[in-house]
C-alpha positions as CSV (number, residue, x, y, z in Angstrom):
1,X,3.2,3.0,25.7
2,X,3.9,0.0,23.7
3,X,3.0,0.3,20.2
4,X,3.5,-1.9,16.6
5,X,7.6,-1.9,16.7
6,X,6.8,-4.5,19.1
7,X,5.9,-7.1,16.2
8,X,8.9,-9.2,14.9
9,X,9.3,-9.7,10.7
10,X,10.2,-13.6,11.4
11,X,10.8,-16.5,13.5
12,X,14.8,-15.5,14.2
13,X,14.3,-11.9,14.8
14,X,11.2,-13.2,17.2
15,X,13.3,-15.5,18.9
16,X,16.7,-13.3,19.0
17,X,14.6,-9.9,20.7
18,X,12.8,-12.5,23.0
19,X,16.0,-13.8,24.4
20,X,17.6,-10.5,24.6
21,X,15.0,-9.1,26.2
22,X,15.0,-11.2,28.9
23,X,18.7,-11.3,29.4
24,X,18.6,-7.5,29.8
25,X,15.6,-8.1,32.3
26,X,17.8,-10.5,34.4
27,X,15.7,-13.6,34.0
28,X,16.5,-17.2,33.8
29,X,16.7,-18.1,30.4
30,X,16.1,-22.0,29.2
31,X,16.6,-23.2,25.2
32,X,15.0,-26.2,24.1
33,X,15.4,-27.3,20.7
34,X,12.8,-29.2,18.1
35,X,14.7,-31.1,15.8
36,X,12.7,-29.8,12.7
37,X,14.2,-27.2,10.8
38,X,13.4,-23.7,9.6
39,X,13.0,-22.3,6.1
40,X,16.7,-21.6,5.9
41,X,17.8,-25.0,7.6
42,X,17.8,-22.7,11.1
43,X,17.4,-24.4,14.3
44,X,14.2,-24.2,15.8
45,X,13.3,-24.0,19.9
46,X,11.2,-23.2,22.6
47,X,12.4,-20.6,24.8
48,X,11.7,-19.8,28.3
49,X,12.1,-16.8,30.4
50,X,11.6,-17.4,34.0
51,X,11.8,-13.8,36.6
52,X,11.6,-14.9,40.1
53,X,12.1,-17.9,42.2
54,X,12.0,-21.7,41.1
55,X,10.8,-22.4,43.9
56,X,7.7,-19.7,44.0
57,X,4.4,-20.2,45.0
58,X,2.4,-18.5,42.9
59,X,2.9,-18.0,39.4
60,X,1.4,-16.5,36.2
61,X,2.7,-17.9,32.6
62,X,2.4,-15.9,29.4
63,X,2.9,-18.3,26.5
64,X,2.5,-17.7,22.8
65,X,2.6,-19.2,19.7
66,X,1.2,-22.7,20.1
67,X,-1.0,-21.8,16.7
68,X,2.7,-21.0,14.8
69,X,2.4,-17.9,12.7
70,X,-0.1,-17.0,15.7
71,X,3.1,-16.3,17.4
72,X,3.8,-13.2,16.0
73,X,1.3,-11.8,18.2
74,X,2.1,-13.1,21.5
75,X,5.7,-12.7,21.0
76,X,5.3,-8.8,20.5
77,X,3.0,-9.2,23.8
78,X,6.0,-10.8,25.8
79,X,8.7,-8.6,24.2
80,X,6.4,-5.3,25.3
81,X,6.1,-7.0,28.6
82,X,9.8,-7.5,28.9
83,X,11.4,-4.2,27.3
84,X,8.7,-1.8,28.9
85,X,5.4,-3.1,30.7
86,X,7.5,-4.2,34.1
87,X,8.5,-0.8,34.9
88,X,11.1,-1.4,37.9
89,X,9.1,-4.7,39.2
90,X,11.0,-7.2,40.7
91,X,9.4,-10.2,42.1
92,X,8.9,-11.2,45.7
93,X,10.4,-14.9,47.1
94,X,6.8,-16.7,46.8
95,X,5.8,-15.2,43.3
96,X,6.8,-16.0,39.7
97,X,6.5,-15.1,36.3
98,X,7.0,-17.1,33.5
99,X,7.1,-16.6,29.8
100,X,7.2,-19.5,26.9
101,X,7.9,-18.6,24.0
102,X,7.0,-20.0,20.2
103,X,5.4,-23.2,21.6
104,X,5.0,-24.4,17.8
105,X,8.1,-22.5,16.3
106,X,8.1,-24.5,13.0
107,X,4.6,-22.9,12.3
108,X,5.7,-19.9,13.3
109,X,8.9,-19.7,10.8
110,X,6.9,-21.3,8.0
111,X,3.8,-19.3,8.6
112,X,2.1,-22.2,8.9
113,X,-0.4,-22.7,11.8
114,X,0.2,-26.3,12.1
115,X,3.5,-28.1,13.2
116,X,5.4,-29.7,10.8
117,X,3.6,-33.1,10.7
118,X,0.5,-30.9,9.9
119,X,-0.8,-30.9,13.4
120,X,-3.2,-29.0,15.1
121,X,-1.5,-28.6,18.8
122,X,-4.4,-27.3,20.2
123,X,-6.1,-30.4,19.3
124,X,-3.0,-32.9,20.3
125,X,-2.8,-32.6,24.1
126,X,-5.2,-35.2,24.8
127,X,-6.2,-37.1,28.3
128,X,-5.1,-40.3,28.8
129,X,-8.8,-41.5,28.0
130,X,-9.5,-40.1,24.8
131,X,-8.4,-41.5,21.4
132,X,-6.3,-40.8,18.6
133,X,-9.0,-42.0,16.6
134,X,-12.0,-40.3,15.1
135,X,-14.1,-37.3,13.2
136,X,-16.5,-35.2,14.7
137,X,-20.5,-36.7,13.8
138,X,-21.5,-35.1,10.2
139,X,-17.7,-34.2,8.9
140,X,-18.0,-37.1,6.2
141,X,-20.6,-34.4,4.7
142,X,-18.5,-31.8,4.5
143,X,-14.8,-33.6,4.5
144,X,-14.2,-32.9,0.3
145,X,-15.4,-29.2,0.9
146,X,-12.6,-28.3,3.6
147,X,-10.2,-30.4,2.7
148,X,-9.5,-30.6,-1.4
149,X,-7.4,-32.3,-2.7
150,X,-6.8,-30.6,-5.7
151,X,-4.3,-27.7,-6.3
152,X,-5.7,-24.1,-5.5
153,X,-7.3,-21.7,-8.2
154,X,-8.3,-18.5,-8.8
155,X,-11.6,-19.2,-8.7
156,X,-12.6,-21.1,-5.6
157,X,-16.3,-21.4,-4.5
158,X,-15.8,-22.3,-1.2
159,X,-17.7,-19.6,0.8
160,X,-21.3,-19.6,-1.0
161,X,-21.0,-23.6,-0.8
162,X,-20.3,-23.8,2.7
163,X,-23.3,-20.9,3.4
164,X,-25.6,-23.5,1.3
165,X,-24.5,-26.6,3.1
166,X,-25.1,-24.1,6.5
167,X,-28.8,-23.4,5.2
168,X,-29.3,-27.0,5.1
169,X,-27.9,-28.4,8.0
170,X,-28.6,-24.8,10.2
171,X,-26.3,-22.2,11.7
172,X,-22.9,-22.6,10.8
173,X,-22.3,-26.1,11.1
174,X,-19.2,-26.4,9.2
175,X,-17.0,-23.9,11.1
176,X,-18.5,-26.0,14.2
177,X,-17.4,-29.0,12.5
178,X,-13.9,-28.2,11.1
179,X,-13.2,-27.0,15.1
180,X,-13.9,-29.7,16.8
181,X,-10.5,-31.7,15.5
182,X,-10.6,-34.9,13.7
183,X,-8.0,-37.4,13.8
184,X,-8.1,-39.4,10.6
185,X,-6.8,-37.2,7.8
186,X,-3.6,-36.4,8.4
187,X,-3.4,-33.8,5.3
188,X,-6.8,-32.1,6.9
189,X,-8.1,-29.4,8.6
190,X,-7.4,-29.4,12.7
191,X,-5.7,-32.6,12.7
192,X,-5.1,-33.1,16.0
193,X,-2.3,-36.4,15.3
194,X,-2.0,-39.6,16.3
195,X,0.6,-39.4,18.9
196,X,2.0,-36.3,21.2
197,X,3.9,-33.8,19.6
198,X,7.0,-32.8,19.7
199,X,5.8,-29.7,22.1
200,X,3.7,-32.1,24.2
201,X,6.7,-34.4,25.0
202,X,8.6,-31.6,25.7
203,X,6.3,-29.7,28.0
204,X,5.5,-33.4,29.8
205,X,9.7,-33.4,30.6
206,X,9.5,-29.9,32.1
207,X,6.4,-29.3,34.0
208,X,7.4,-30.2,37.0
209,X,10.8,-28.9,36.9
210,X,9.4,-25.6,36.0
211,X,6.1,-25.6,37.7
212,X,6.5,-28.4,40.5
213,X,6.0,-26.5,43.8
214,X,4.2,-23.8,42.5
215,X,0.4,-24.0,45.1
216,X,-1.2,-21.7,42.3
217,X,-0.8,-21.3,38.3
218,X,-2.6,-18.7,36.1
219,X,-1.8,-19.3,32.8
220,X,-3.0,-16.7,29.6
221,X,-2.3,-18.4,26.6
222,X,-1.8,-15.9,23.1
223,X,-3.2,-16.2,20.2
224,X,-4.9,-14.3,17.6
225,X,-8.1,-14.9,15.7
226,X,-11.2,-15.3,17.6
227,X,-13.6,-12.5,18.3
228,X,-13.7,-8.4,17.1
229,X,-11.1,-6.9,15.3
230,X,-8.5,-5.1,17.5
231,X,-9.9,-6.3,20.6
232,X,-9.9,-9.8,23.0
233,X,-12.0,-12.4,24.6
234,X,-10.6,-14.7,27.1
235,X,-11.8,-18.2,26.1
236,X,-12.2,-20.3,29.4
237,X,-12.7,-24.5,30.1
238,X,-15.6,-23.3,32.5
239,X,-19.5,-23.3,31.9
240,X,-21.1,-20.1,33.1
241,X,-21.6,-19.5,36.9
242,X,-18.5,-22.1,37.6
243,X,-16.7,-20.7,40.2
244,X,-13.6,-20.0,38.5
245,X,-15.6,-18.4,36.2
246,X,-16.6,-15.9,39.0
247,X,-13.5,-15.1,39.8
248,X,-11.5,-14.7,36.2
249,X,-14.7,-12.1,35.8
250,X,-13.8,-10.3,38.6
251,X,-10.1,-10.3,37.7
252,X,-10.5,-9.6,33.9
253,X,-13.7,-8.6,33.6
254,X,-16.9,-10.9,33.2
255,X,-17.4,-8.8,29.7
256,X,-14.4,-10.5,27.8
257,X,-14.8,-14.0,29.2
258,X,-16.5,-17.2,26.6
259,X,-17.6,-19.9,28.6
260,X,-17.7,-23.5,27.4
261,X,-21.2,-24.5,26.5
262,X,-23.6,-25.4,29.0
263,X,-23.7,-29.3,27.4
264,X,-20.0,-29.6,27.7
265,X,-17.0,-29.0,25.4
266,X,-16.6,-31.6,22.3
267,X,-13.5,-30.7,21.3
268,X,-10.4,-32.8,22.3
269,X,-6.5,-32.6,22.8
270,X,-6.8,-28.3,24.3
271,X,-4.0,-27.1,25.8
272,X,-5.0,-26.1,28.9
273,X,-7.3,-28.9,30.7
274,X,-4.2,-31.0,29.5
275,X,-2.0,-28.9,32.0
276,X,-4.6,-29.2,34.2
277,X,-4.4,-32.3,34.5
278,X,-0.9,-32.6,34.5
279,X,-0.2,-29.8,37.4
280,X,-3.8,-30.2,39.1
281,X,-7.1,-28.9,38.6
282,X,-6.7,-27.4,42.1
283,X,-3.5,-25.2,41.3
284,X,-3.9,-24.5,37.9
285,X,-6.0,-22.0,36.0
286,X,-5.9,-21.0,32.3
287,X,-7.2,-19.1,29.8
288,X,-6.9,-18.6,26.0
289,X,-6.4,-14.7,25.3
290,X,-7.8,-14.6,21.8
291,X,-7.2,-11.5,19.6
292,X,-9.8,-10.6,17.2
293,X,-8.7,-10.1,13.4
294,X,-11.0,-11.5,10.8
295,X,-14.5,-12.8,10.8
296,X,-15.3,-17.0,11.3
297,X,-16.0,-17.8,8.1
298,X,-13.1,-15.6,6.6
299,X,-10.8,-17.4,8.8
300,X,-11.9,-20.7,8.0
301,X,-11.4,-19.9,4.3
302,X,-8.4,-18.6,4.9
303,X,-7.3,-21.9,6.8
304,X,-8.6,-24.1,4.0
305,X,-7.0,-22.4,1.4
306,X,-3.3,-22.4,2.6
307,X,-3.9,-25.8,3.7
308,X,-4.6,-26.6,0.2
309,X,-2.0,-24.9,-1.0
310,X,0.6,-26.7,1.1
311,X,-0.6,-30.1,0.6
312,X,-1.2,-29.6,-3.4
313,X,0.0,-26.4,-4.9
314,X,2.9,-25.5,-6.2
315,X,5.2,-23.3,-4.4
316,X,5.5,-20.9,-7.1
317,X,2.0,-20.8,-8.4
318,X,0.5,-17.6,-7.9
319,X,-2.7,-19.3,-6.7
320,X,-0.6,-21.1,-3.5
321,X,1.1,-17.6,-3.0
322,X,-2.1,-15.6,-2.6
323,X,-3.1,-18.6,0.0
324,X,-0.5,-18.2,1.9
325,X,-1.2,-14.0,2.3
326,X,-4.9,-15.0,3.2
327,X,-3.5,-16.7,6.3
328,X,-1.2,-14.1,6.8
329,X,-3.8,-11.4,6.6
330,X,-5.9,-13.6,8.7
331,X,-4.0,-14.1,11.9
332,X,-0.4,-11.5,11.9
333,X,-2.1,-8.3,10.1
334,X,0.1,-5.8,9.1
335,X,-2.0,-3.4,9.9
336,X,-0.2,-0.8,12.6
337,X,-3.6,0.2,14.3
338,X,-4.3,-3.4,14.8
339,X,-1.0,-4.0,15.6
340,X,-0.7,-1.2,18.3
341,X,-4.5,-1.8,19.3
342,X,-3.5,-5.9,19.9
343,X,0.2,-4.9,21.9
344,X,-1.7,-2.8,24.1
345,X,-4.9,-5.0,25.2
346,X,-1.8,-7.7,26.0
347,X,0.3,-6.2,28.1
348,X,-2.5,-4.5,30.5
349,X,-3.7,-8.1,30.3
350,X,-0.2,-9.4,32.0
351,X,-0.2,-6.7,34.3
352,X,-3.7,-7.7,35.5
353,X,-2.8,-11.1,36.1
354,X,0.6,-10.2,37.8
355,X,-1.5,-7.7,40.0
356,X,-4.6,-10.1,40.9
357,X,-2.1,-13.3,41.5
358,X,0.8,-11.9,42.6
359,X,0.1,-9.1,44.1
360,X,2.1,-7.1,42.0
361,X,2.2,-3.5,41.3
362,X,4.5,-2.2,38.4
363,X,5.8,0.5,40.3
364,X,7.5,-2.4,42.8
């Protein structure tokens, strides 16, 4: 049963059991390095673990850490998978799995959700008709409030301020706001850039060497955040009543999925209508696997405040140190219930997709 040990203390330790683990497992193992650099001046990279064919038909892809310090969560996930949730299962000619690992790994070693240039990756993977400009409608109102510009304090009245400006303006416009992504301040909140990533280029080489003849993709994407504490929701591209929506509920449960509003999505640059795009709308499904840890507003403060602290405290100040545990806190709890509670959802989530796409049964 997997349980907490699964969680890694850091970025090296993530990366080294990852790599190991699927050496041990027999899978093709691929290292691609970032040029930025870690705390420590260690190299940084995105690793991937492929068990099965190249050439495979179908294939499911468990990738994690695309929100950085995120990662701590989805790497456990994939190490669980890899040490103990395959059982004896090897993989038939026409089926694949696929595992990415620390998609943003600078944000992961500097506990930082955010890349290195500050950017938001789930906001950066934009279609080739949408702009790098531009702020969501209203975010001039509320741009001073999430994004000061003024070192962090003890004191910081953030949370009745932004429950005023939210009896104003009606329910919880800001946290709507500050997700949507913006792309014209570069030190603010869910800055989605002004060019593709690092990761983006990256992937762009790769796809179609990794995923080129593959007739069908289901992707689950980790991360942690989103929804009740210790459990998941599986955040879709869909409206209700699509038809892939129909058919994730029947594999996954229609319970645990969050459909995209009726009127359309307004965010921009998401990871997965990106690949999409990129590998075809007719062969490629994903989803966002989103474990719960902290409520919205908590985790917005908790975003503002170390994004603060970065920008414009000082790296000693107690103040910027207590910012950077509320992120912590936020998204990689220490918490070994959570911790085991988080593990366990994952990995029966991994076998259900290798079971519904593949046809796979652990006991193979």
């Amino acid at each position: 049963m997997p349980d907490a040990s699964a969680f890694s203390p850091d970025y090296l330790a993530a990366r080294a059991r990852f790599r190991s683990s699927a050496l041990a497992r027999g899978a093709h193992l691929e290292h691609h390095p970032l040029d930025a650099l870690g705390p420590d001046g260690e190299d940084l990279s995105i690793d991937m673990a492929r068990l099965g064919s190249p050439d495979a038909a179908r294939v499911v892809v468990v990738s994690s850490g695309l929100h950085g310090i995120e990662g701590f969560v989805g790497s456990a996930v994939q190490a669980a998978v890899l040490e103990e949730a395959l059982g004896n299962w090897r993989p038939r000619q026409d089926a694949c799995l696929v595992l990415l690992h620390a998609l943003n790994p600078w944000g992961m070693a500097w506990g930082r959700r955010v890349n290195e240039s500050n950017v938001d990756l789930n906001r950066n993977f934009l279609l080739p008709d949408q702009s790098w400009r531009g702020l969501p409608a209203g975010y001039g109102e509320v741009d001073a409030l999430l994004n000061p510009r003024t070192p962090p304090s003890r004191f910081d009245p953030f949370r009745p301020r932004a429950w005023l400006h939210g009896l104003k303006r009606g329910a919880a416009p800001i946290q709507s706001l500050a997700a949507q992504g913006q792309y014209d301040r570069a030190r603010g909140l869910f800055f989605g850039g002004s060019a593709p990533s690092p990761t983006g280029v990256l992937l762009r080489e790769q796809l179609q060497r990794w995923f080129g003849p593959a007739e069908s993709i289901l992707h689950l994407d980790l991360h942690a955040g989103i929804g009740p504490r210790g459990r998941f929701v599986l955040v879709t591209r869909h409206p209700a009543g699509h038809p892939a929506m129909i058919r994730l509920g029947s594999a996954f449960g229609a319970e645990v999925l969050v459909p995209m509003p009726d009127e359309g999505s307004t965010v921009r640059g998401e990871f997965a209508p990106w690949l999409a795009h990129h590998l075809g709308d007719d062969r490629y499904e994903g989803v966002v696997v989103e474990f719960g840890t902290v409520g919205p507003m908590r985790l917005l403060s908790a975003l503002r405040a170390e994004n603060q602290a970065h920008h414009h405290g000082d790296p000693a100040d107690p103040a910027t140190e207590r910012a950077k545990w509320k992120l912590q806190v936020a998204l990689n709890p220490i918490d070994t219930r959570w911790r085991r509670r988080v593990v366990t959802h994952g990995v029966r989530l991994v076998q259900r997709a290798l079971q519904v796409h593949l046809g796979a049964t652990m006991s193979d």
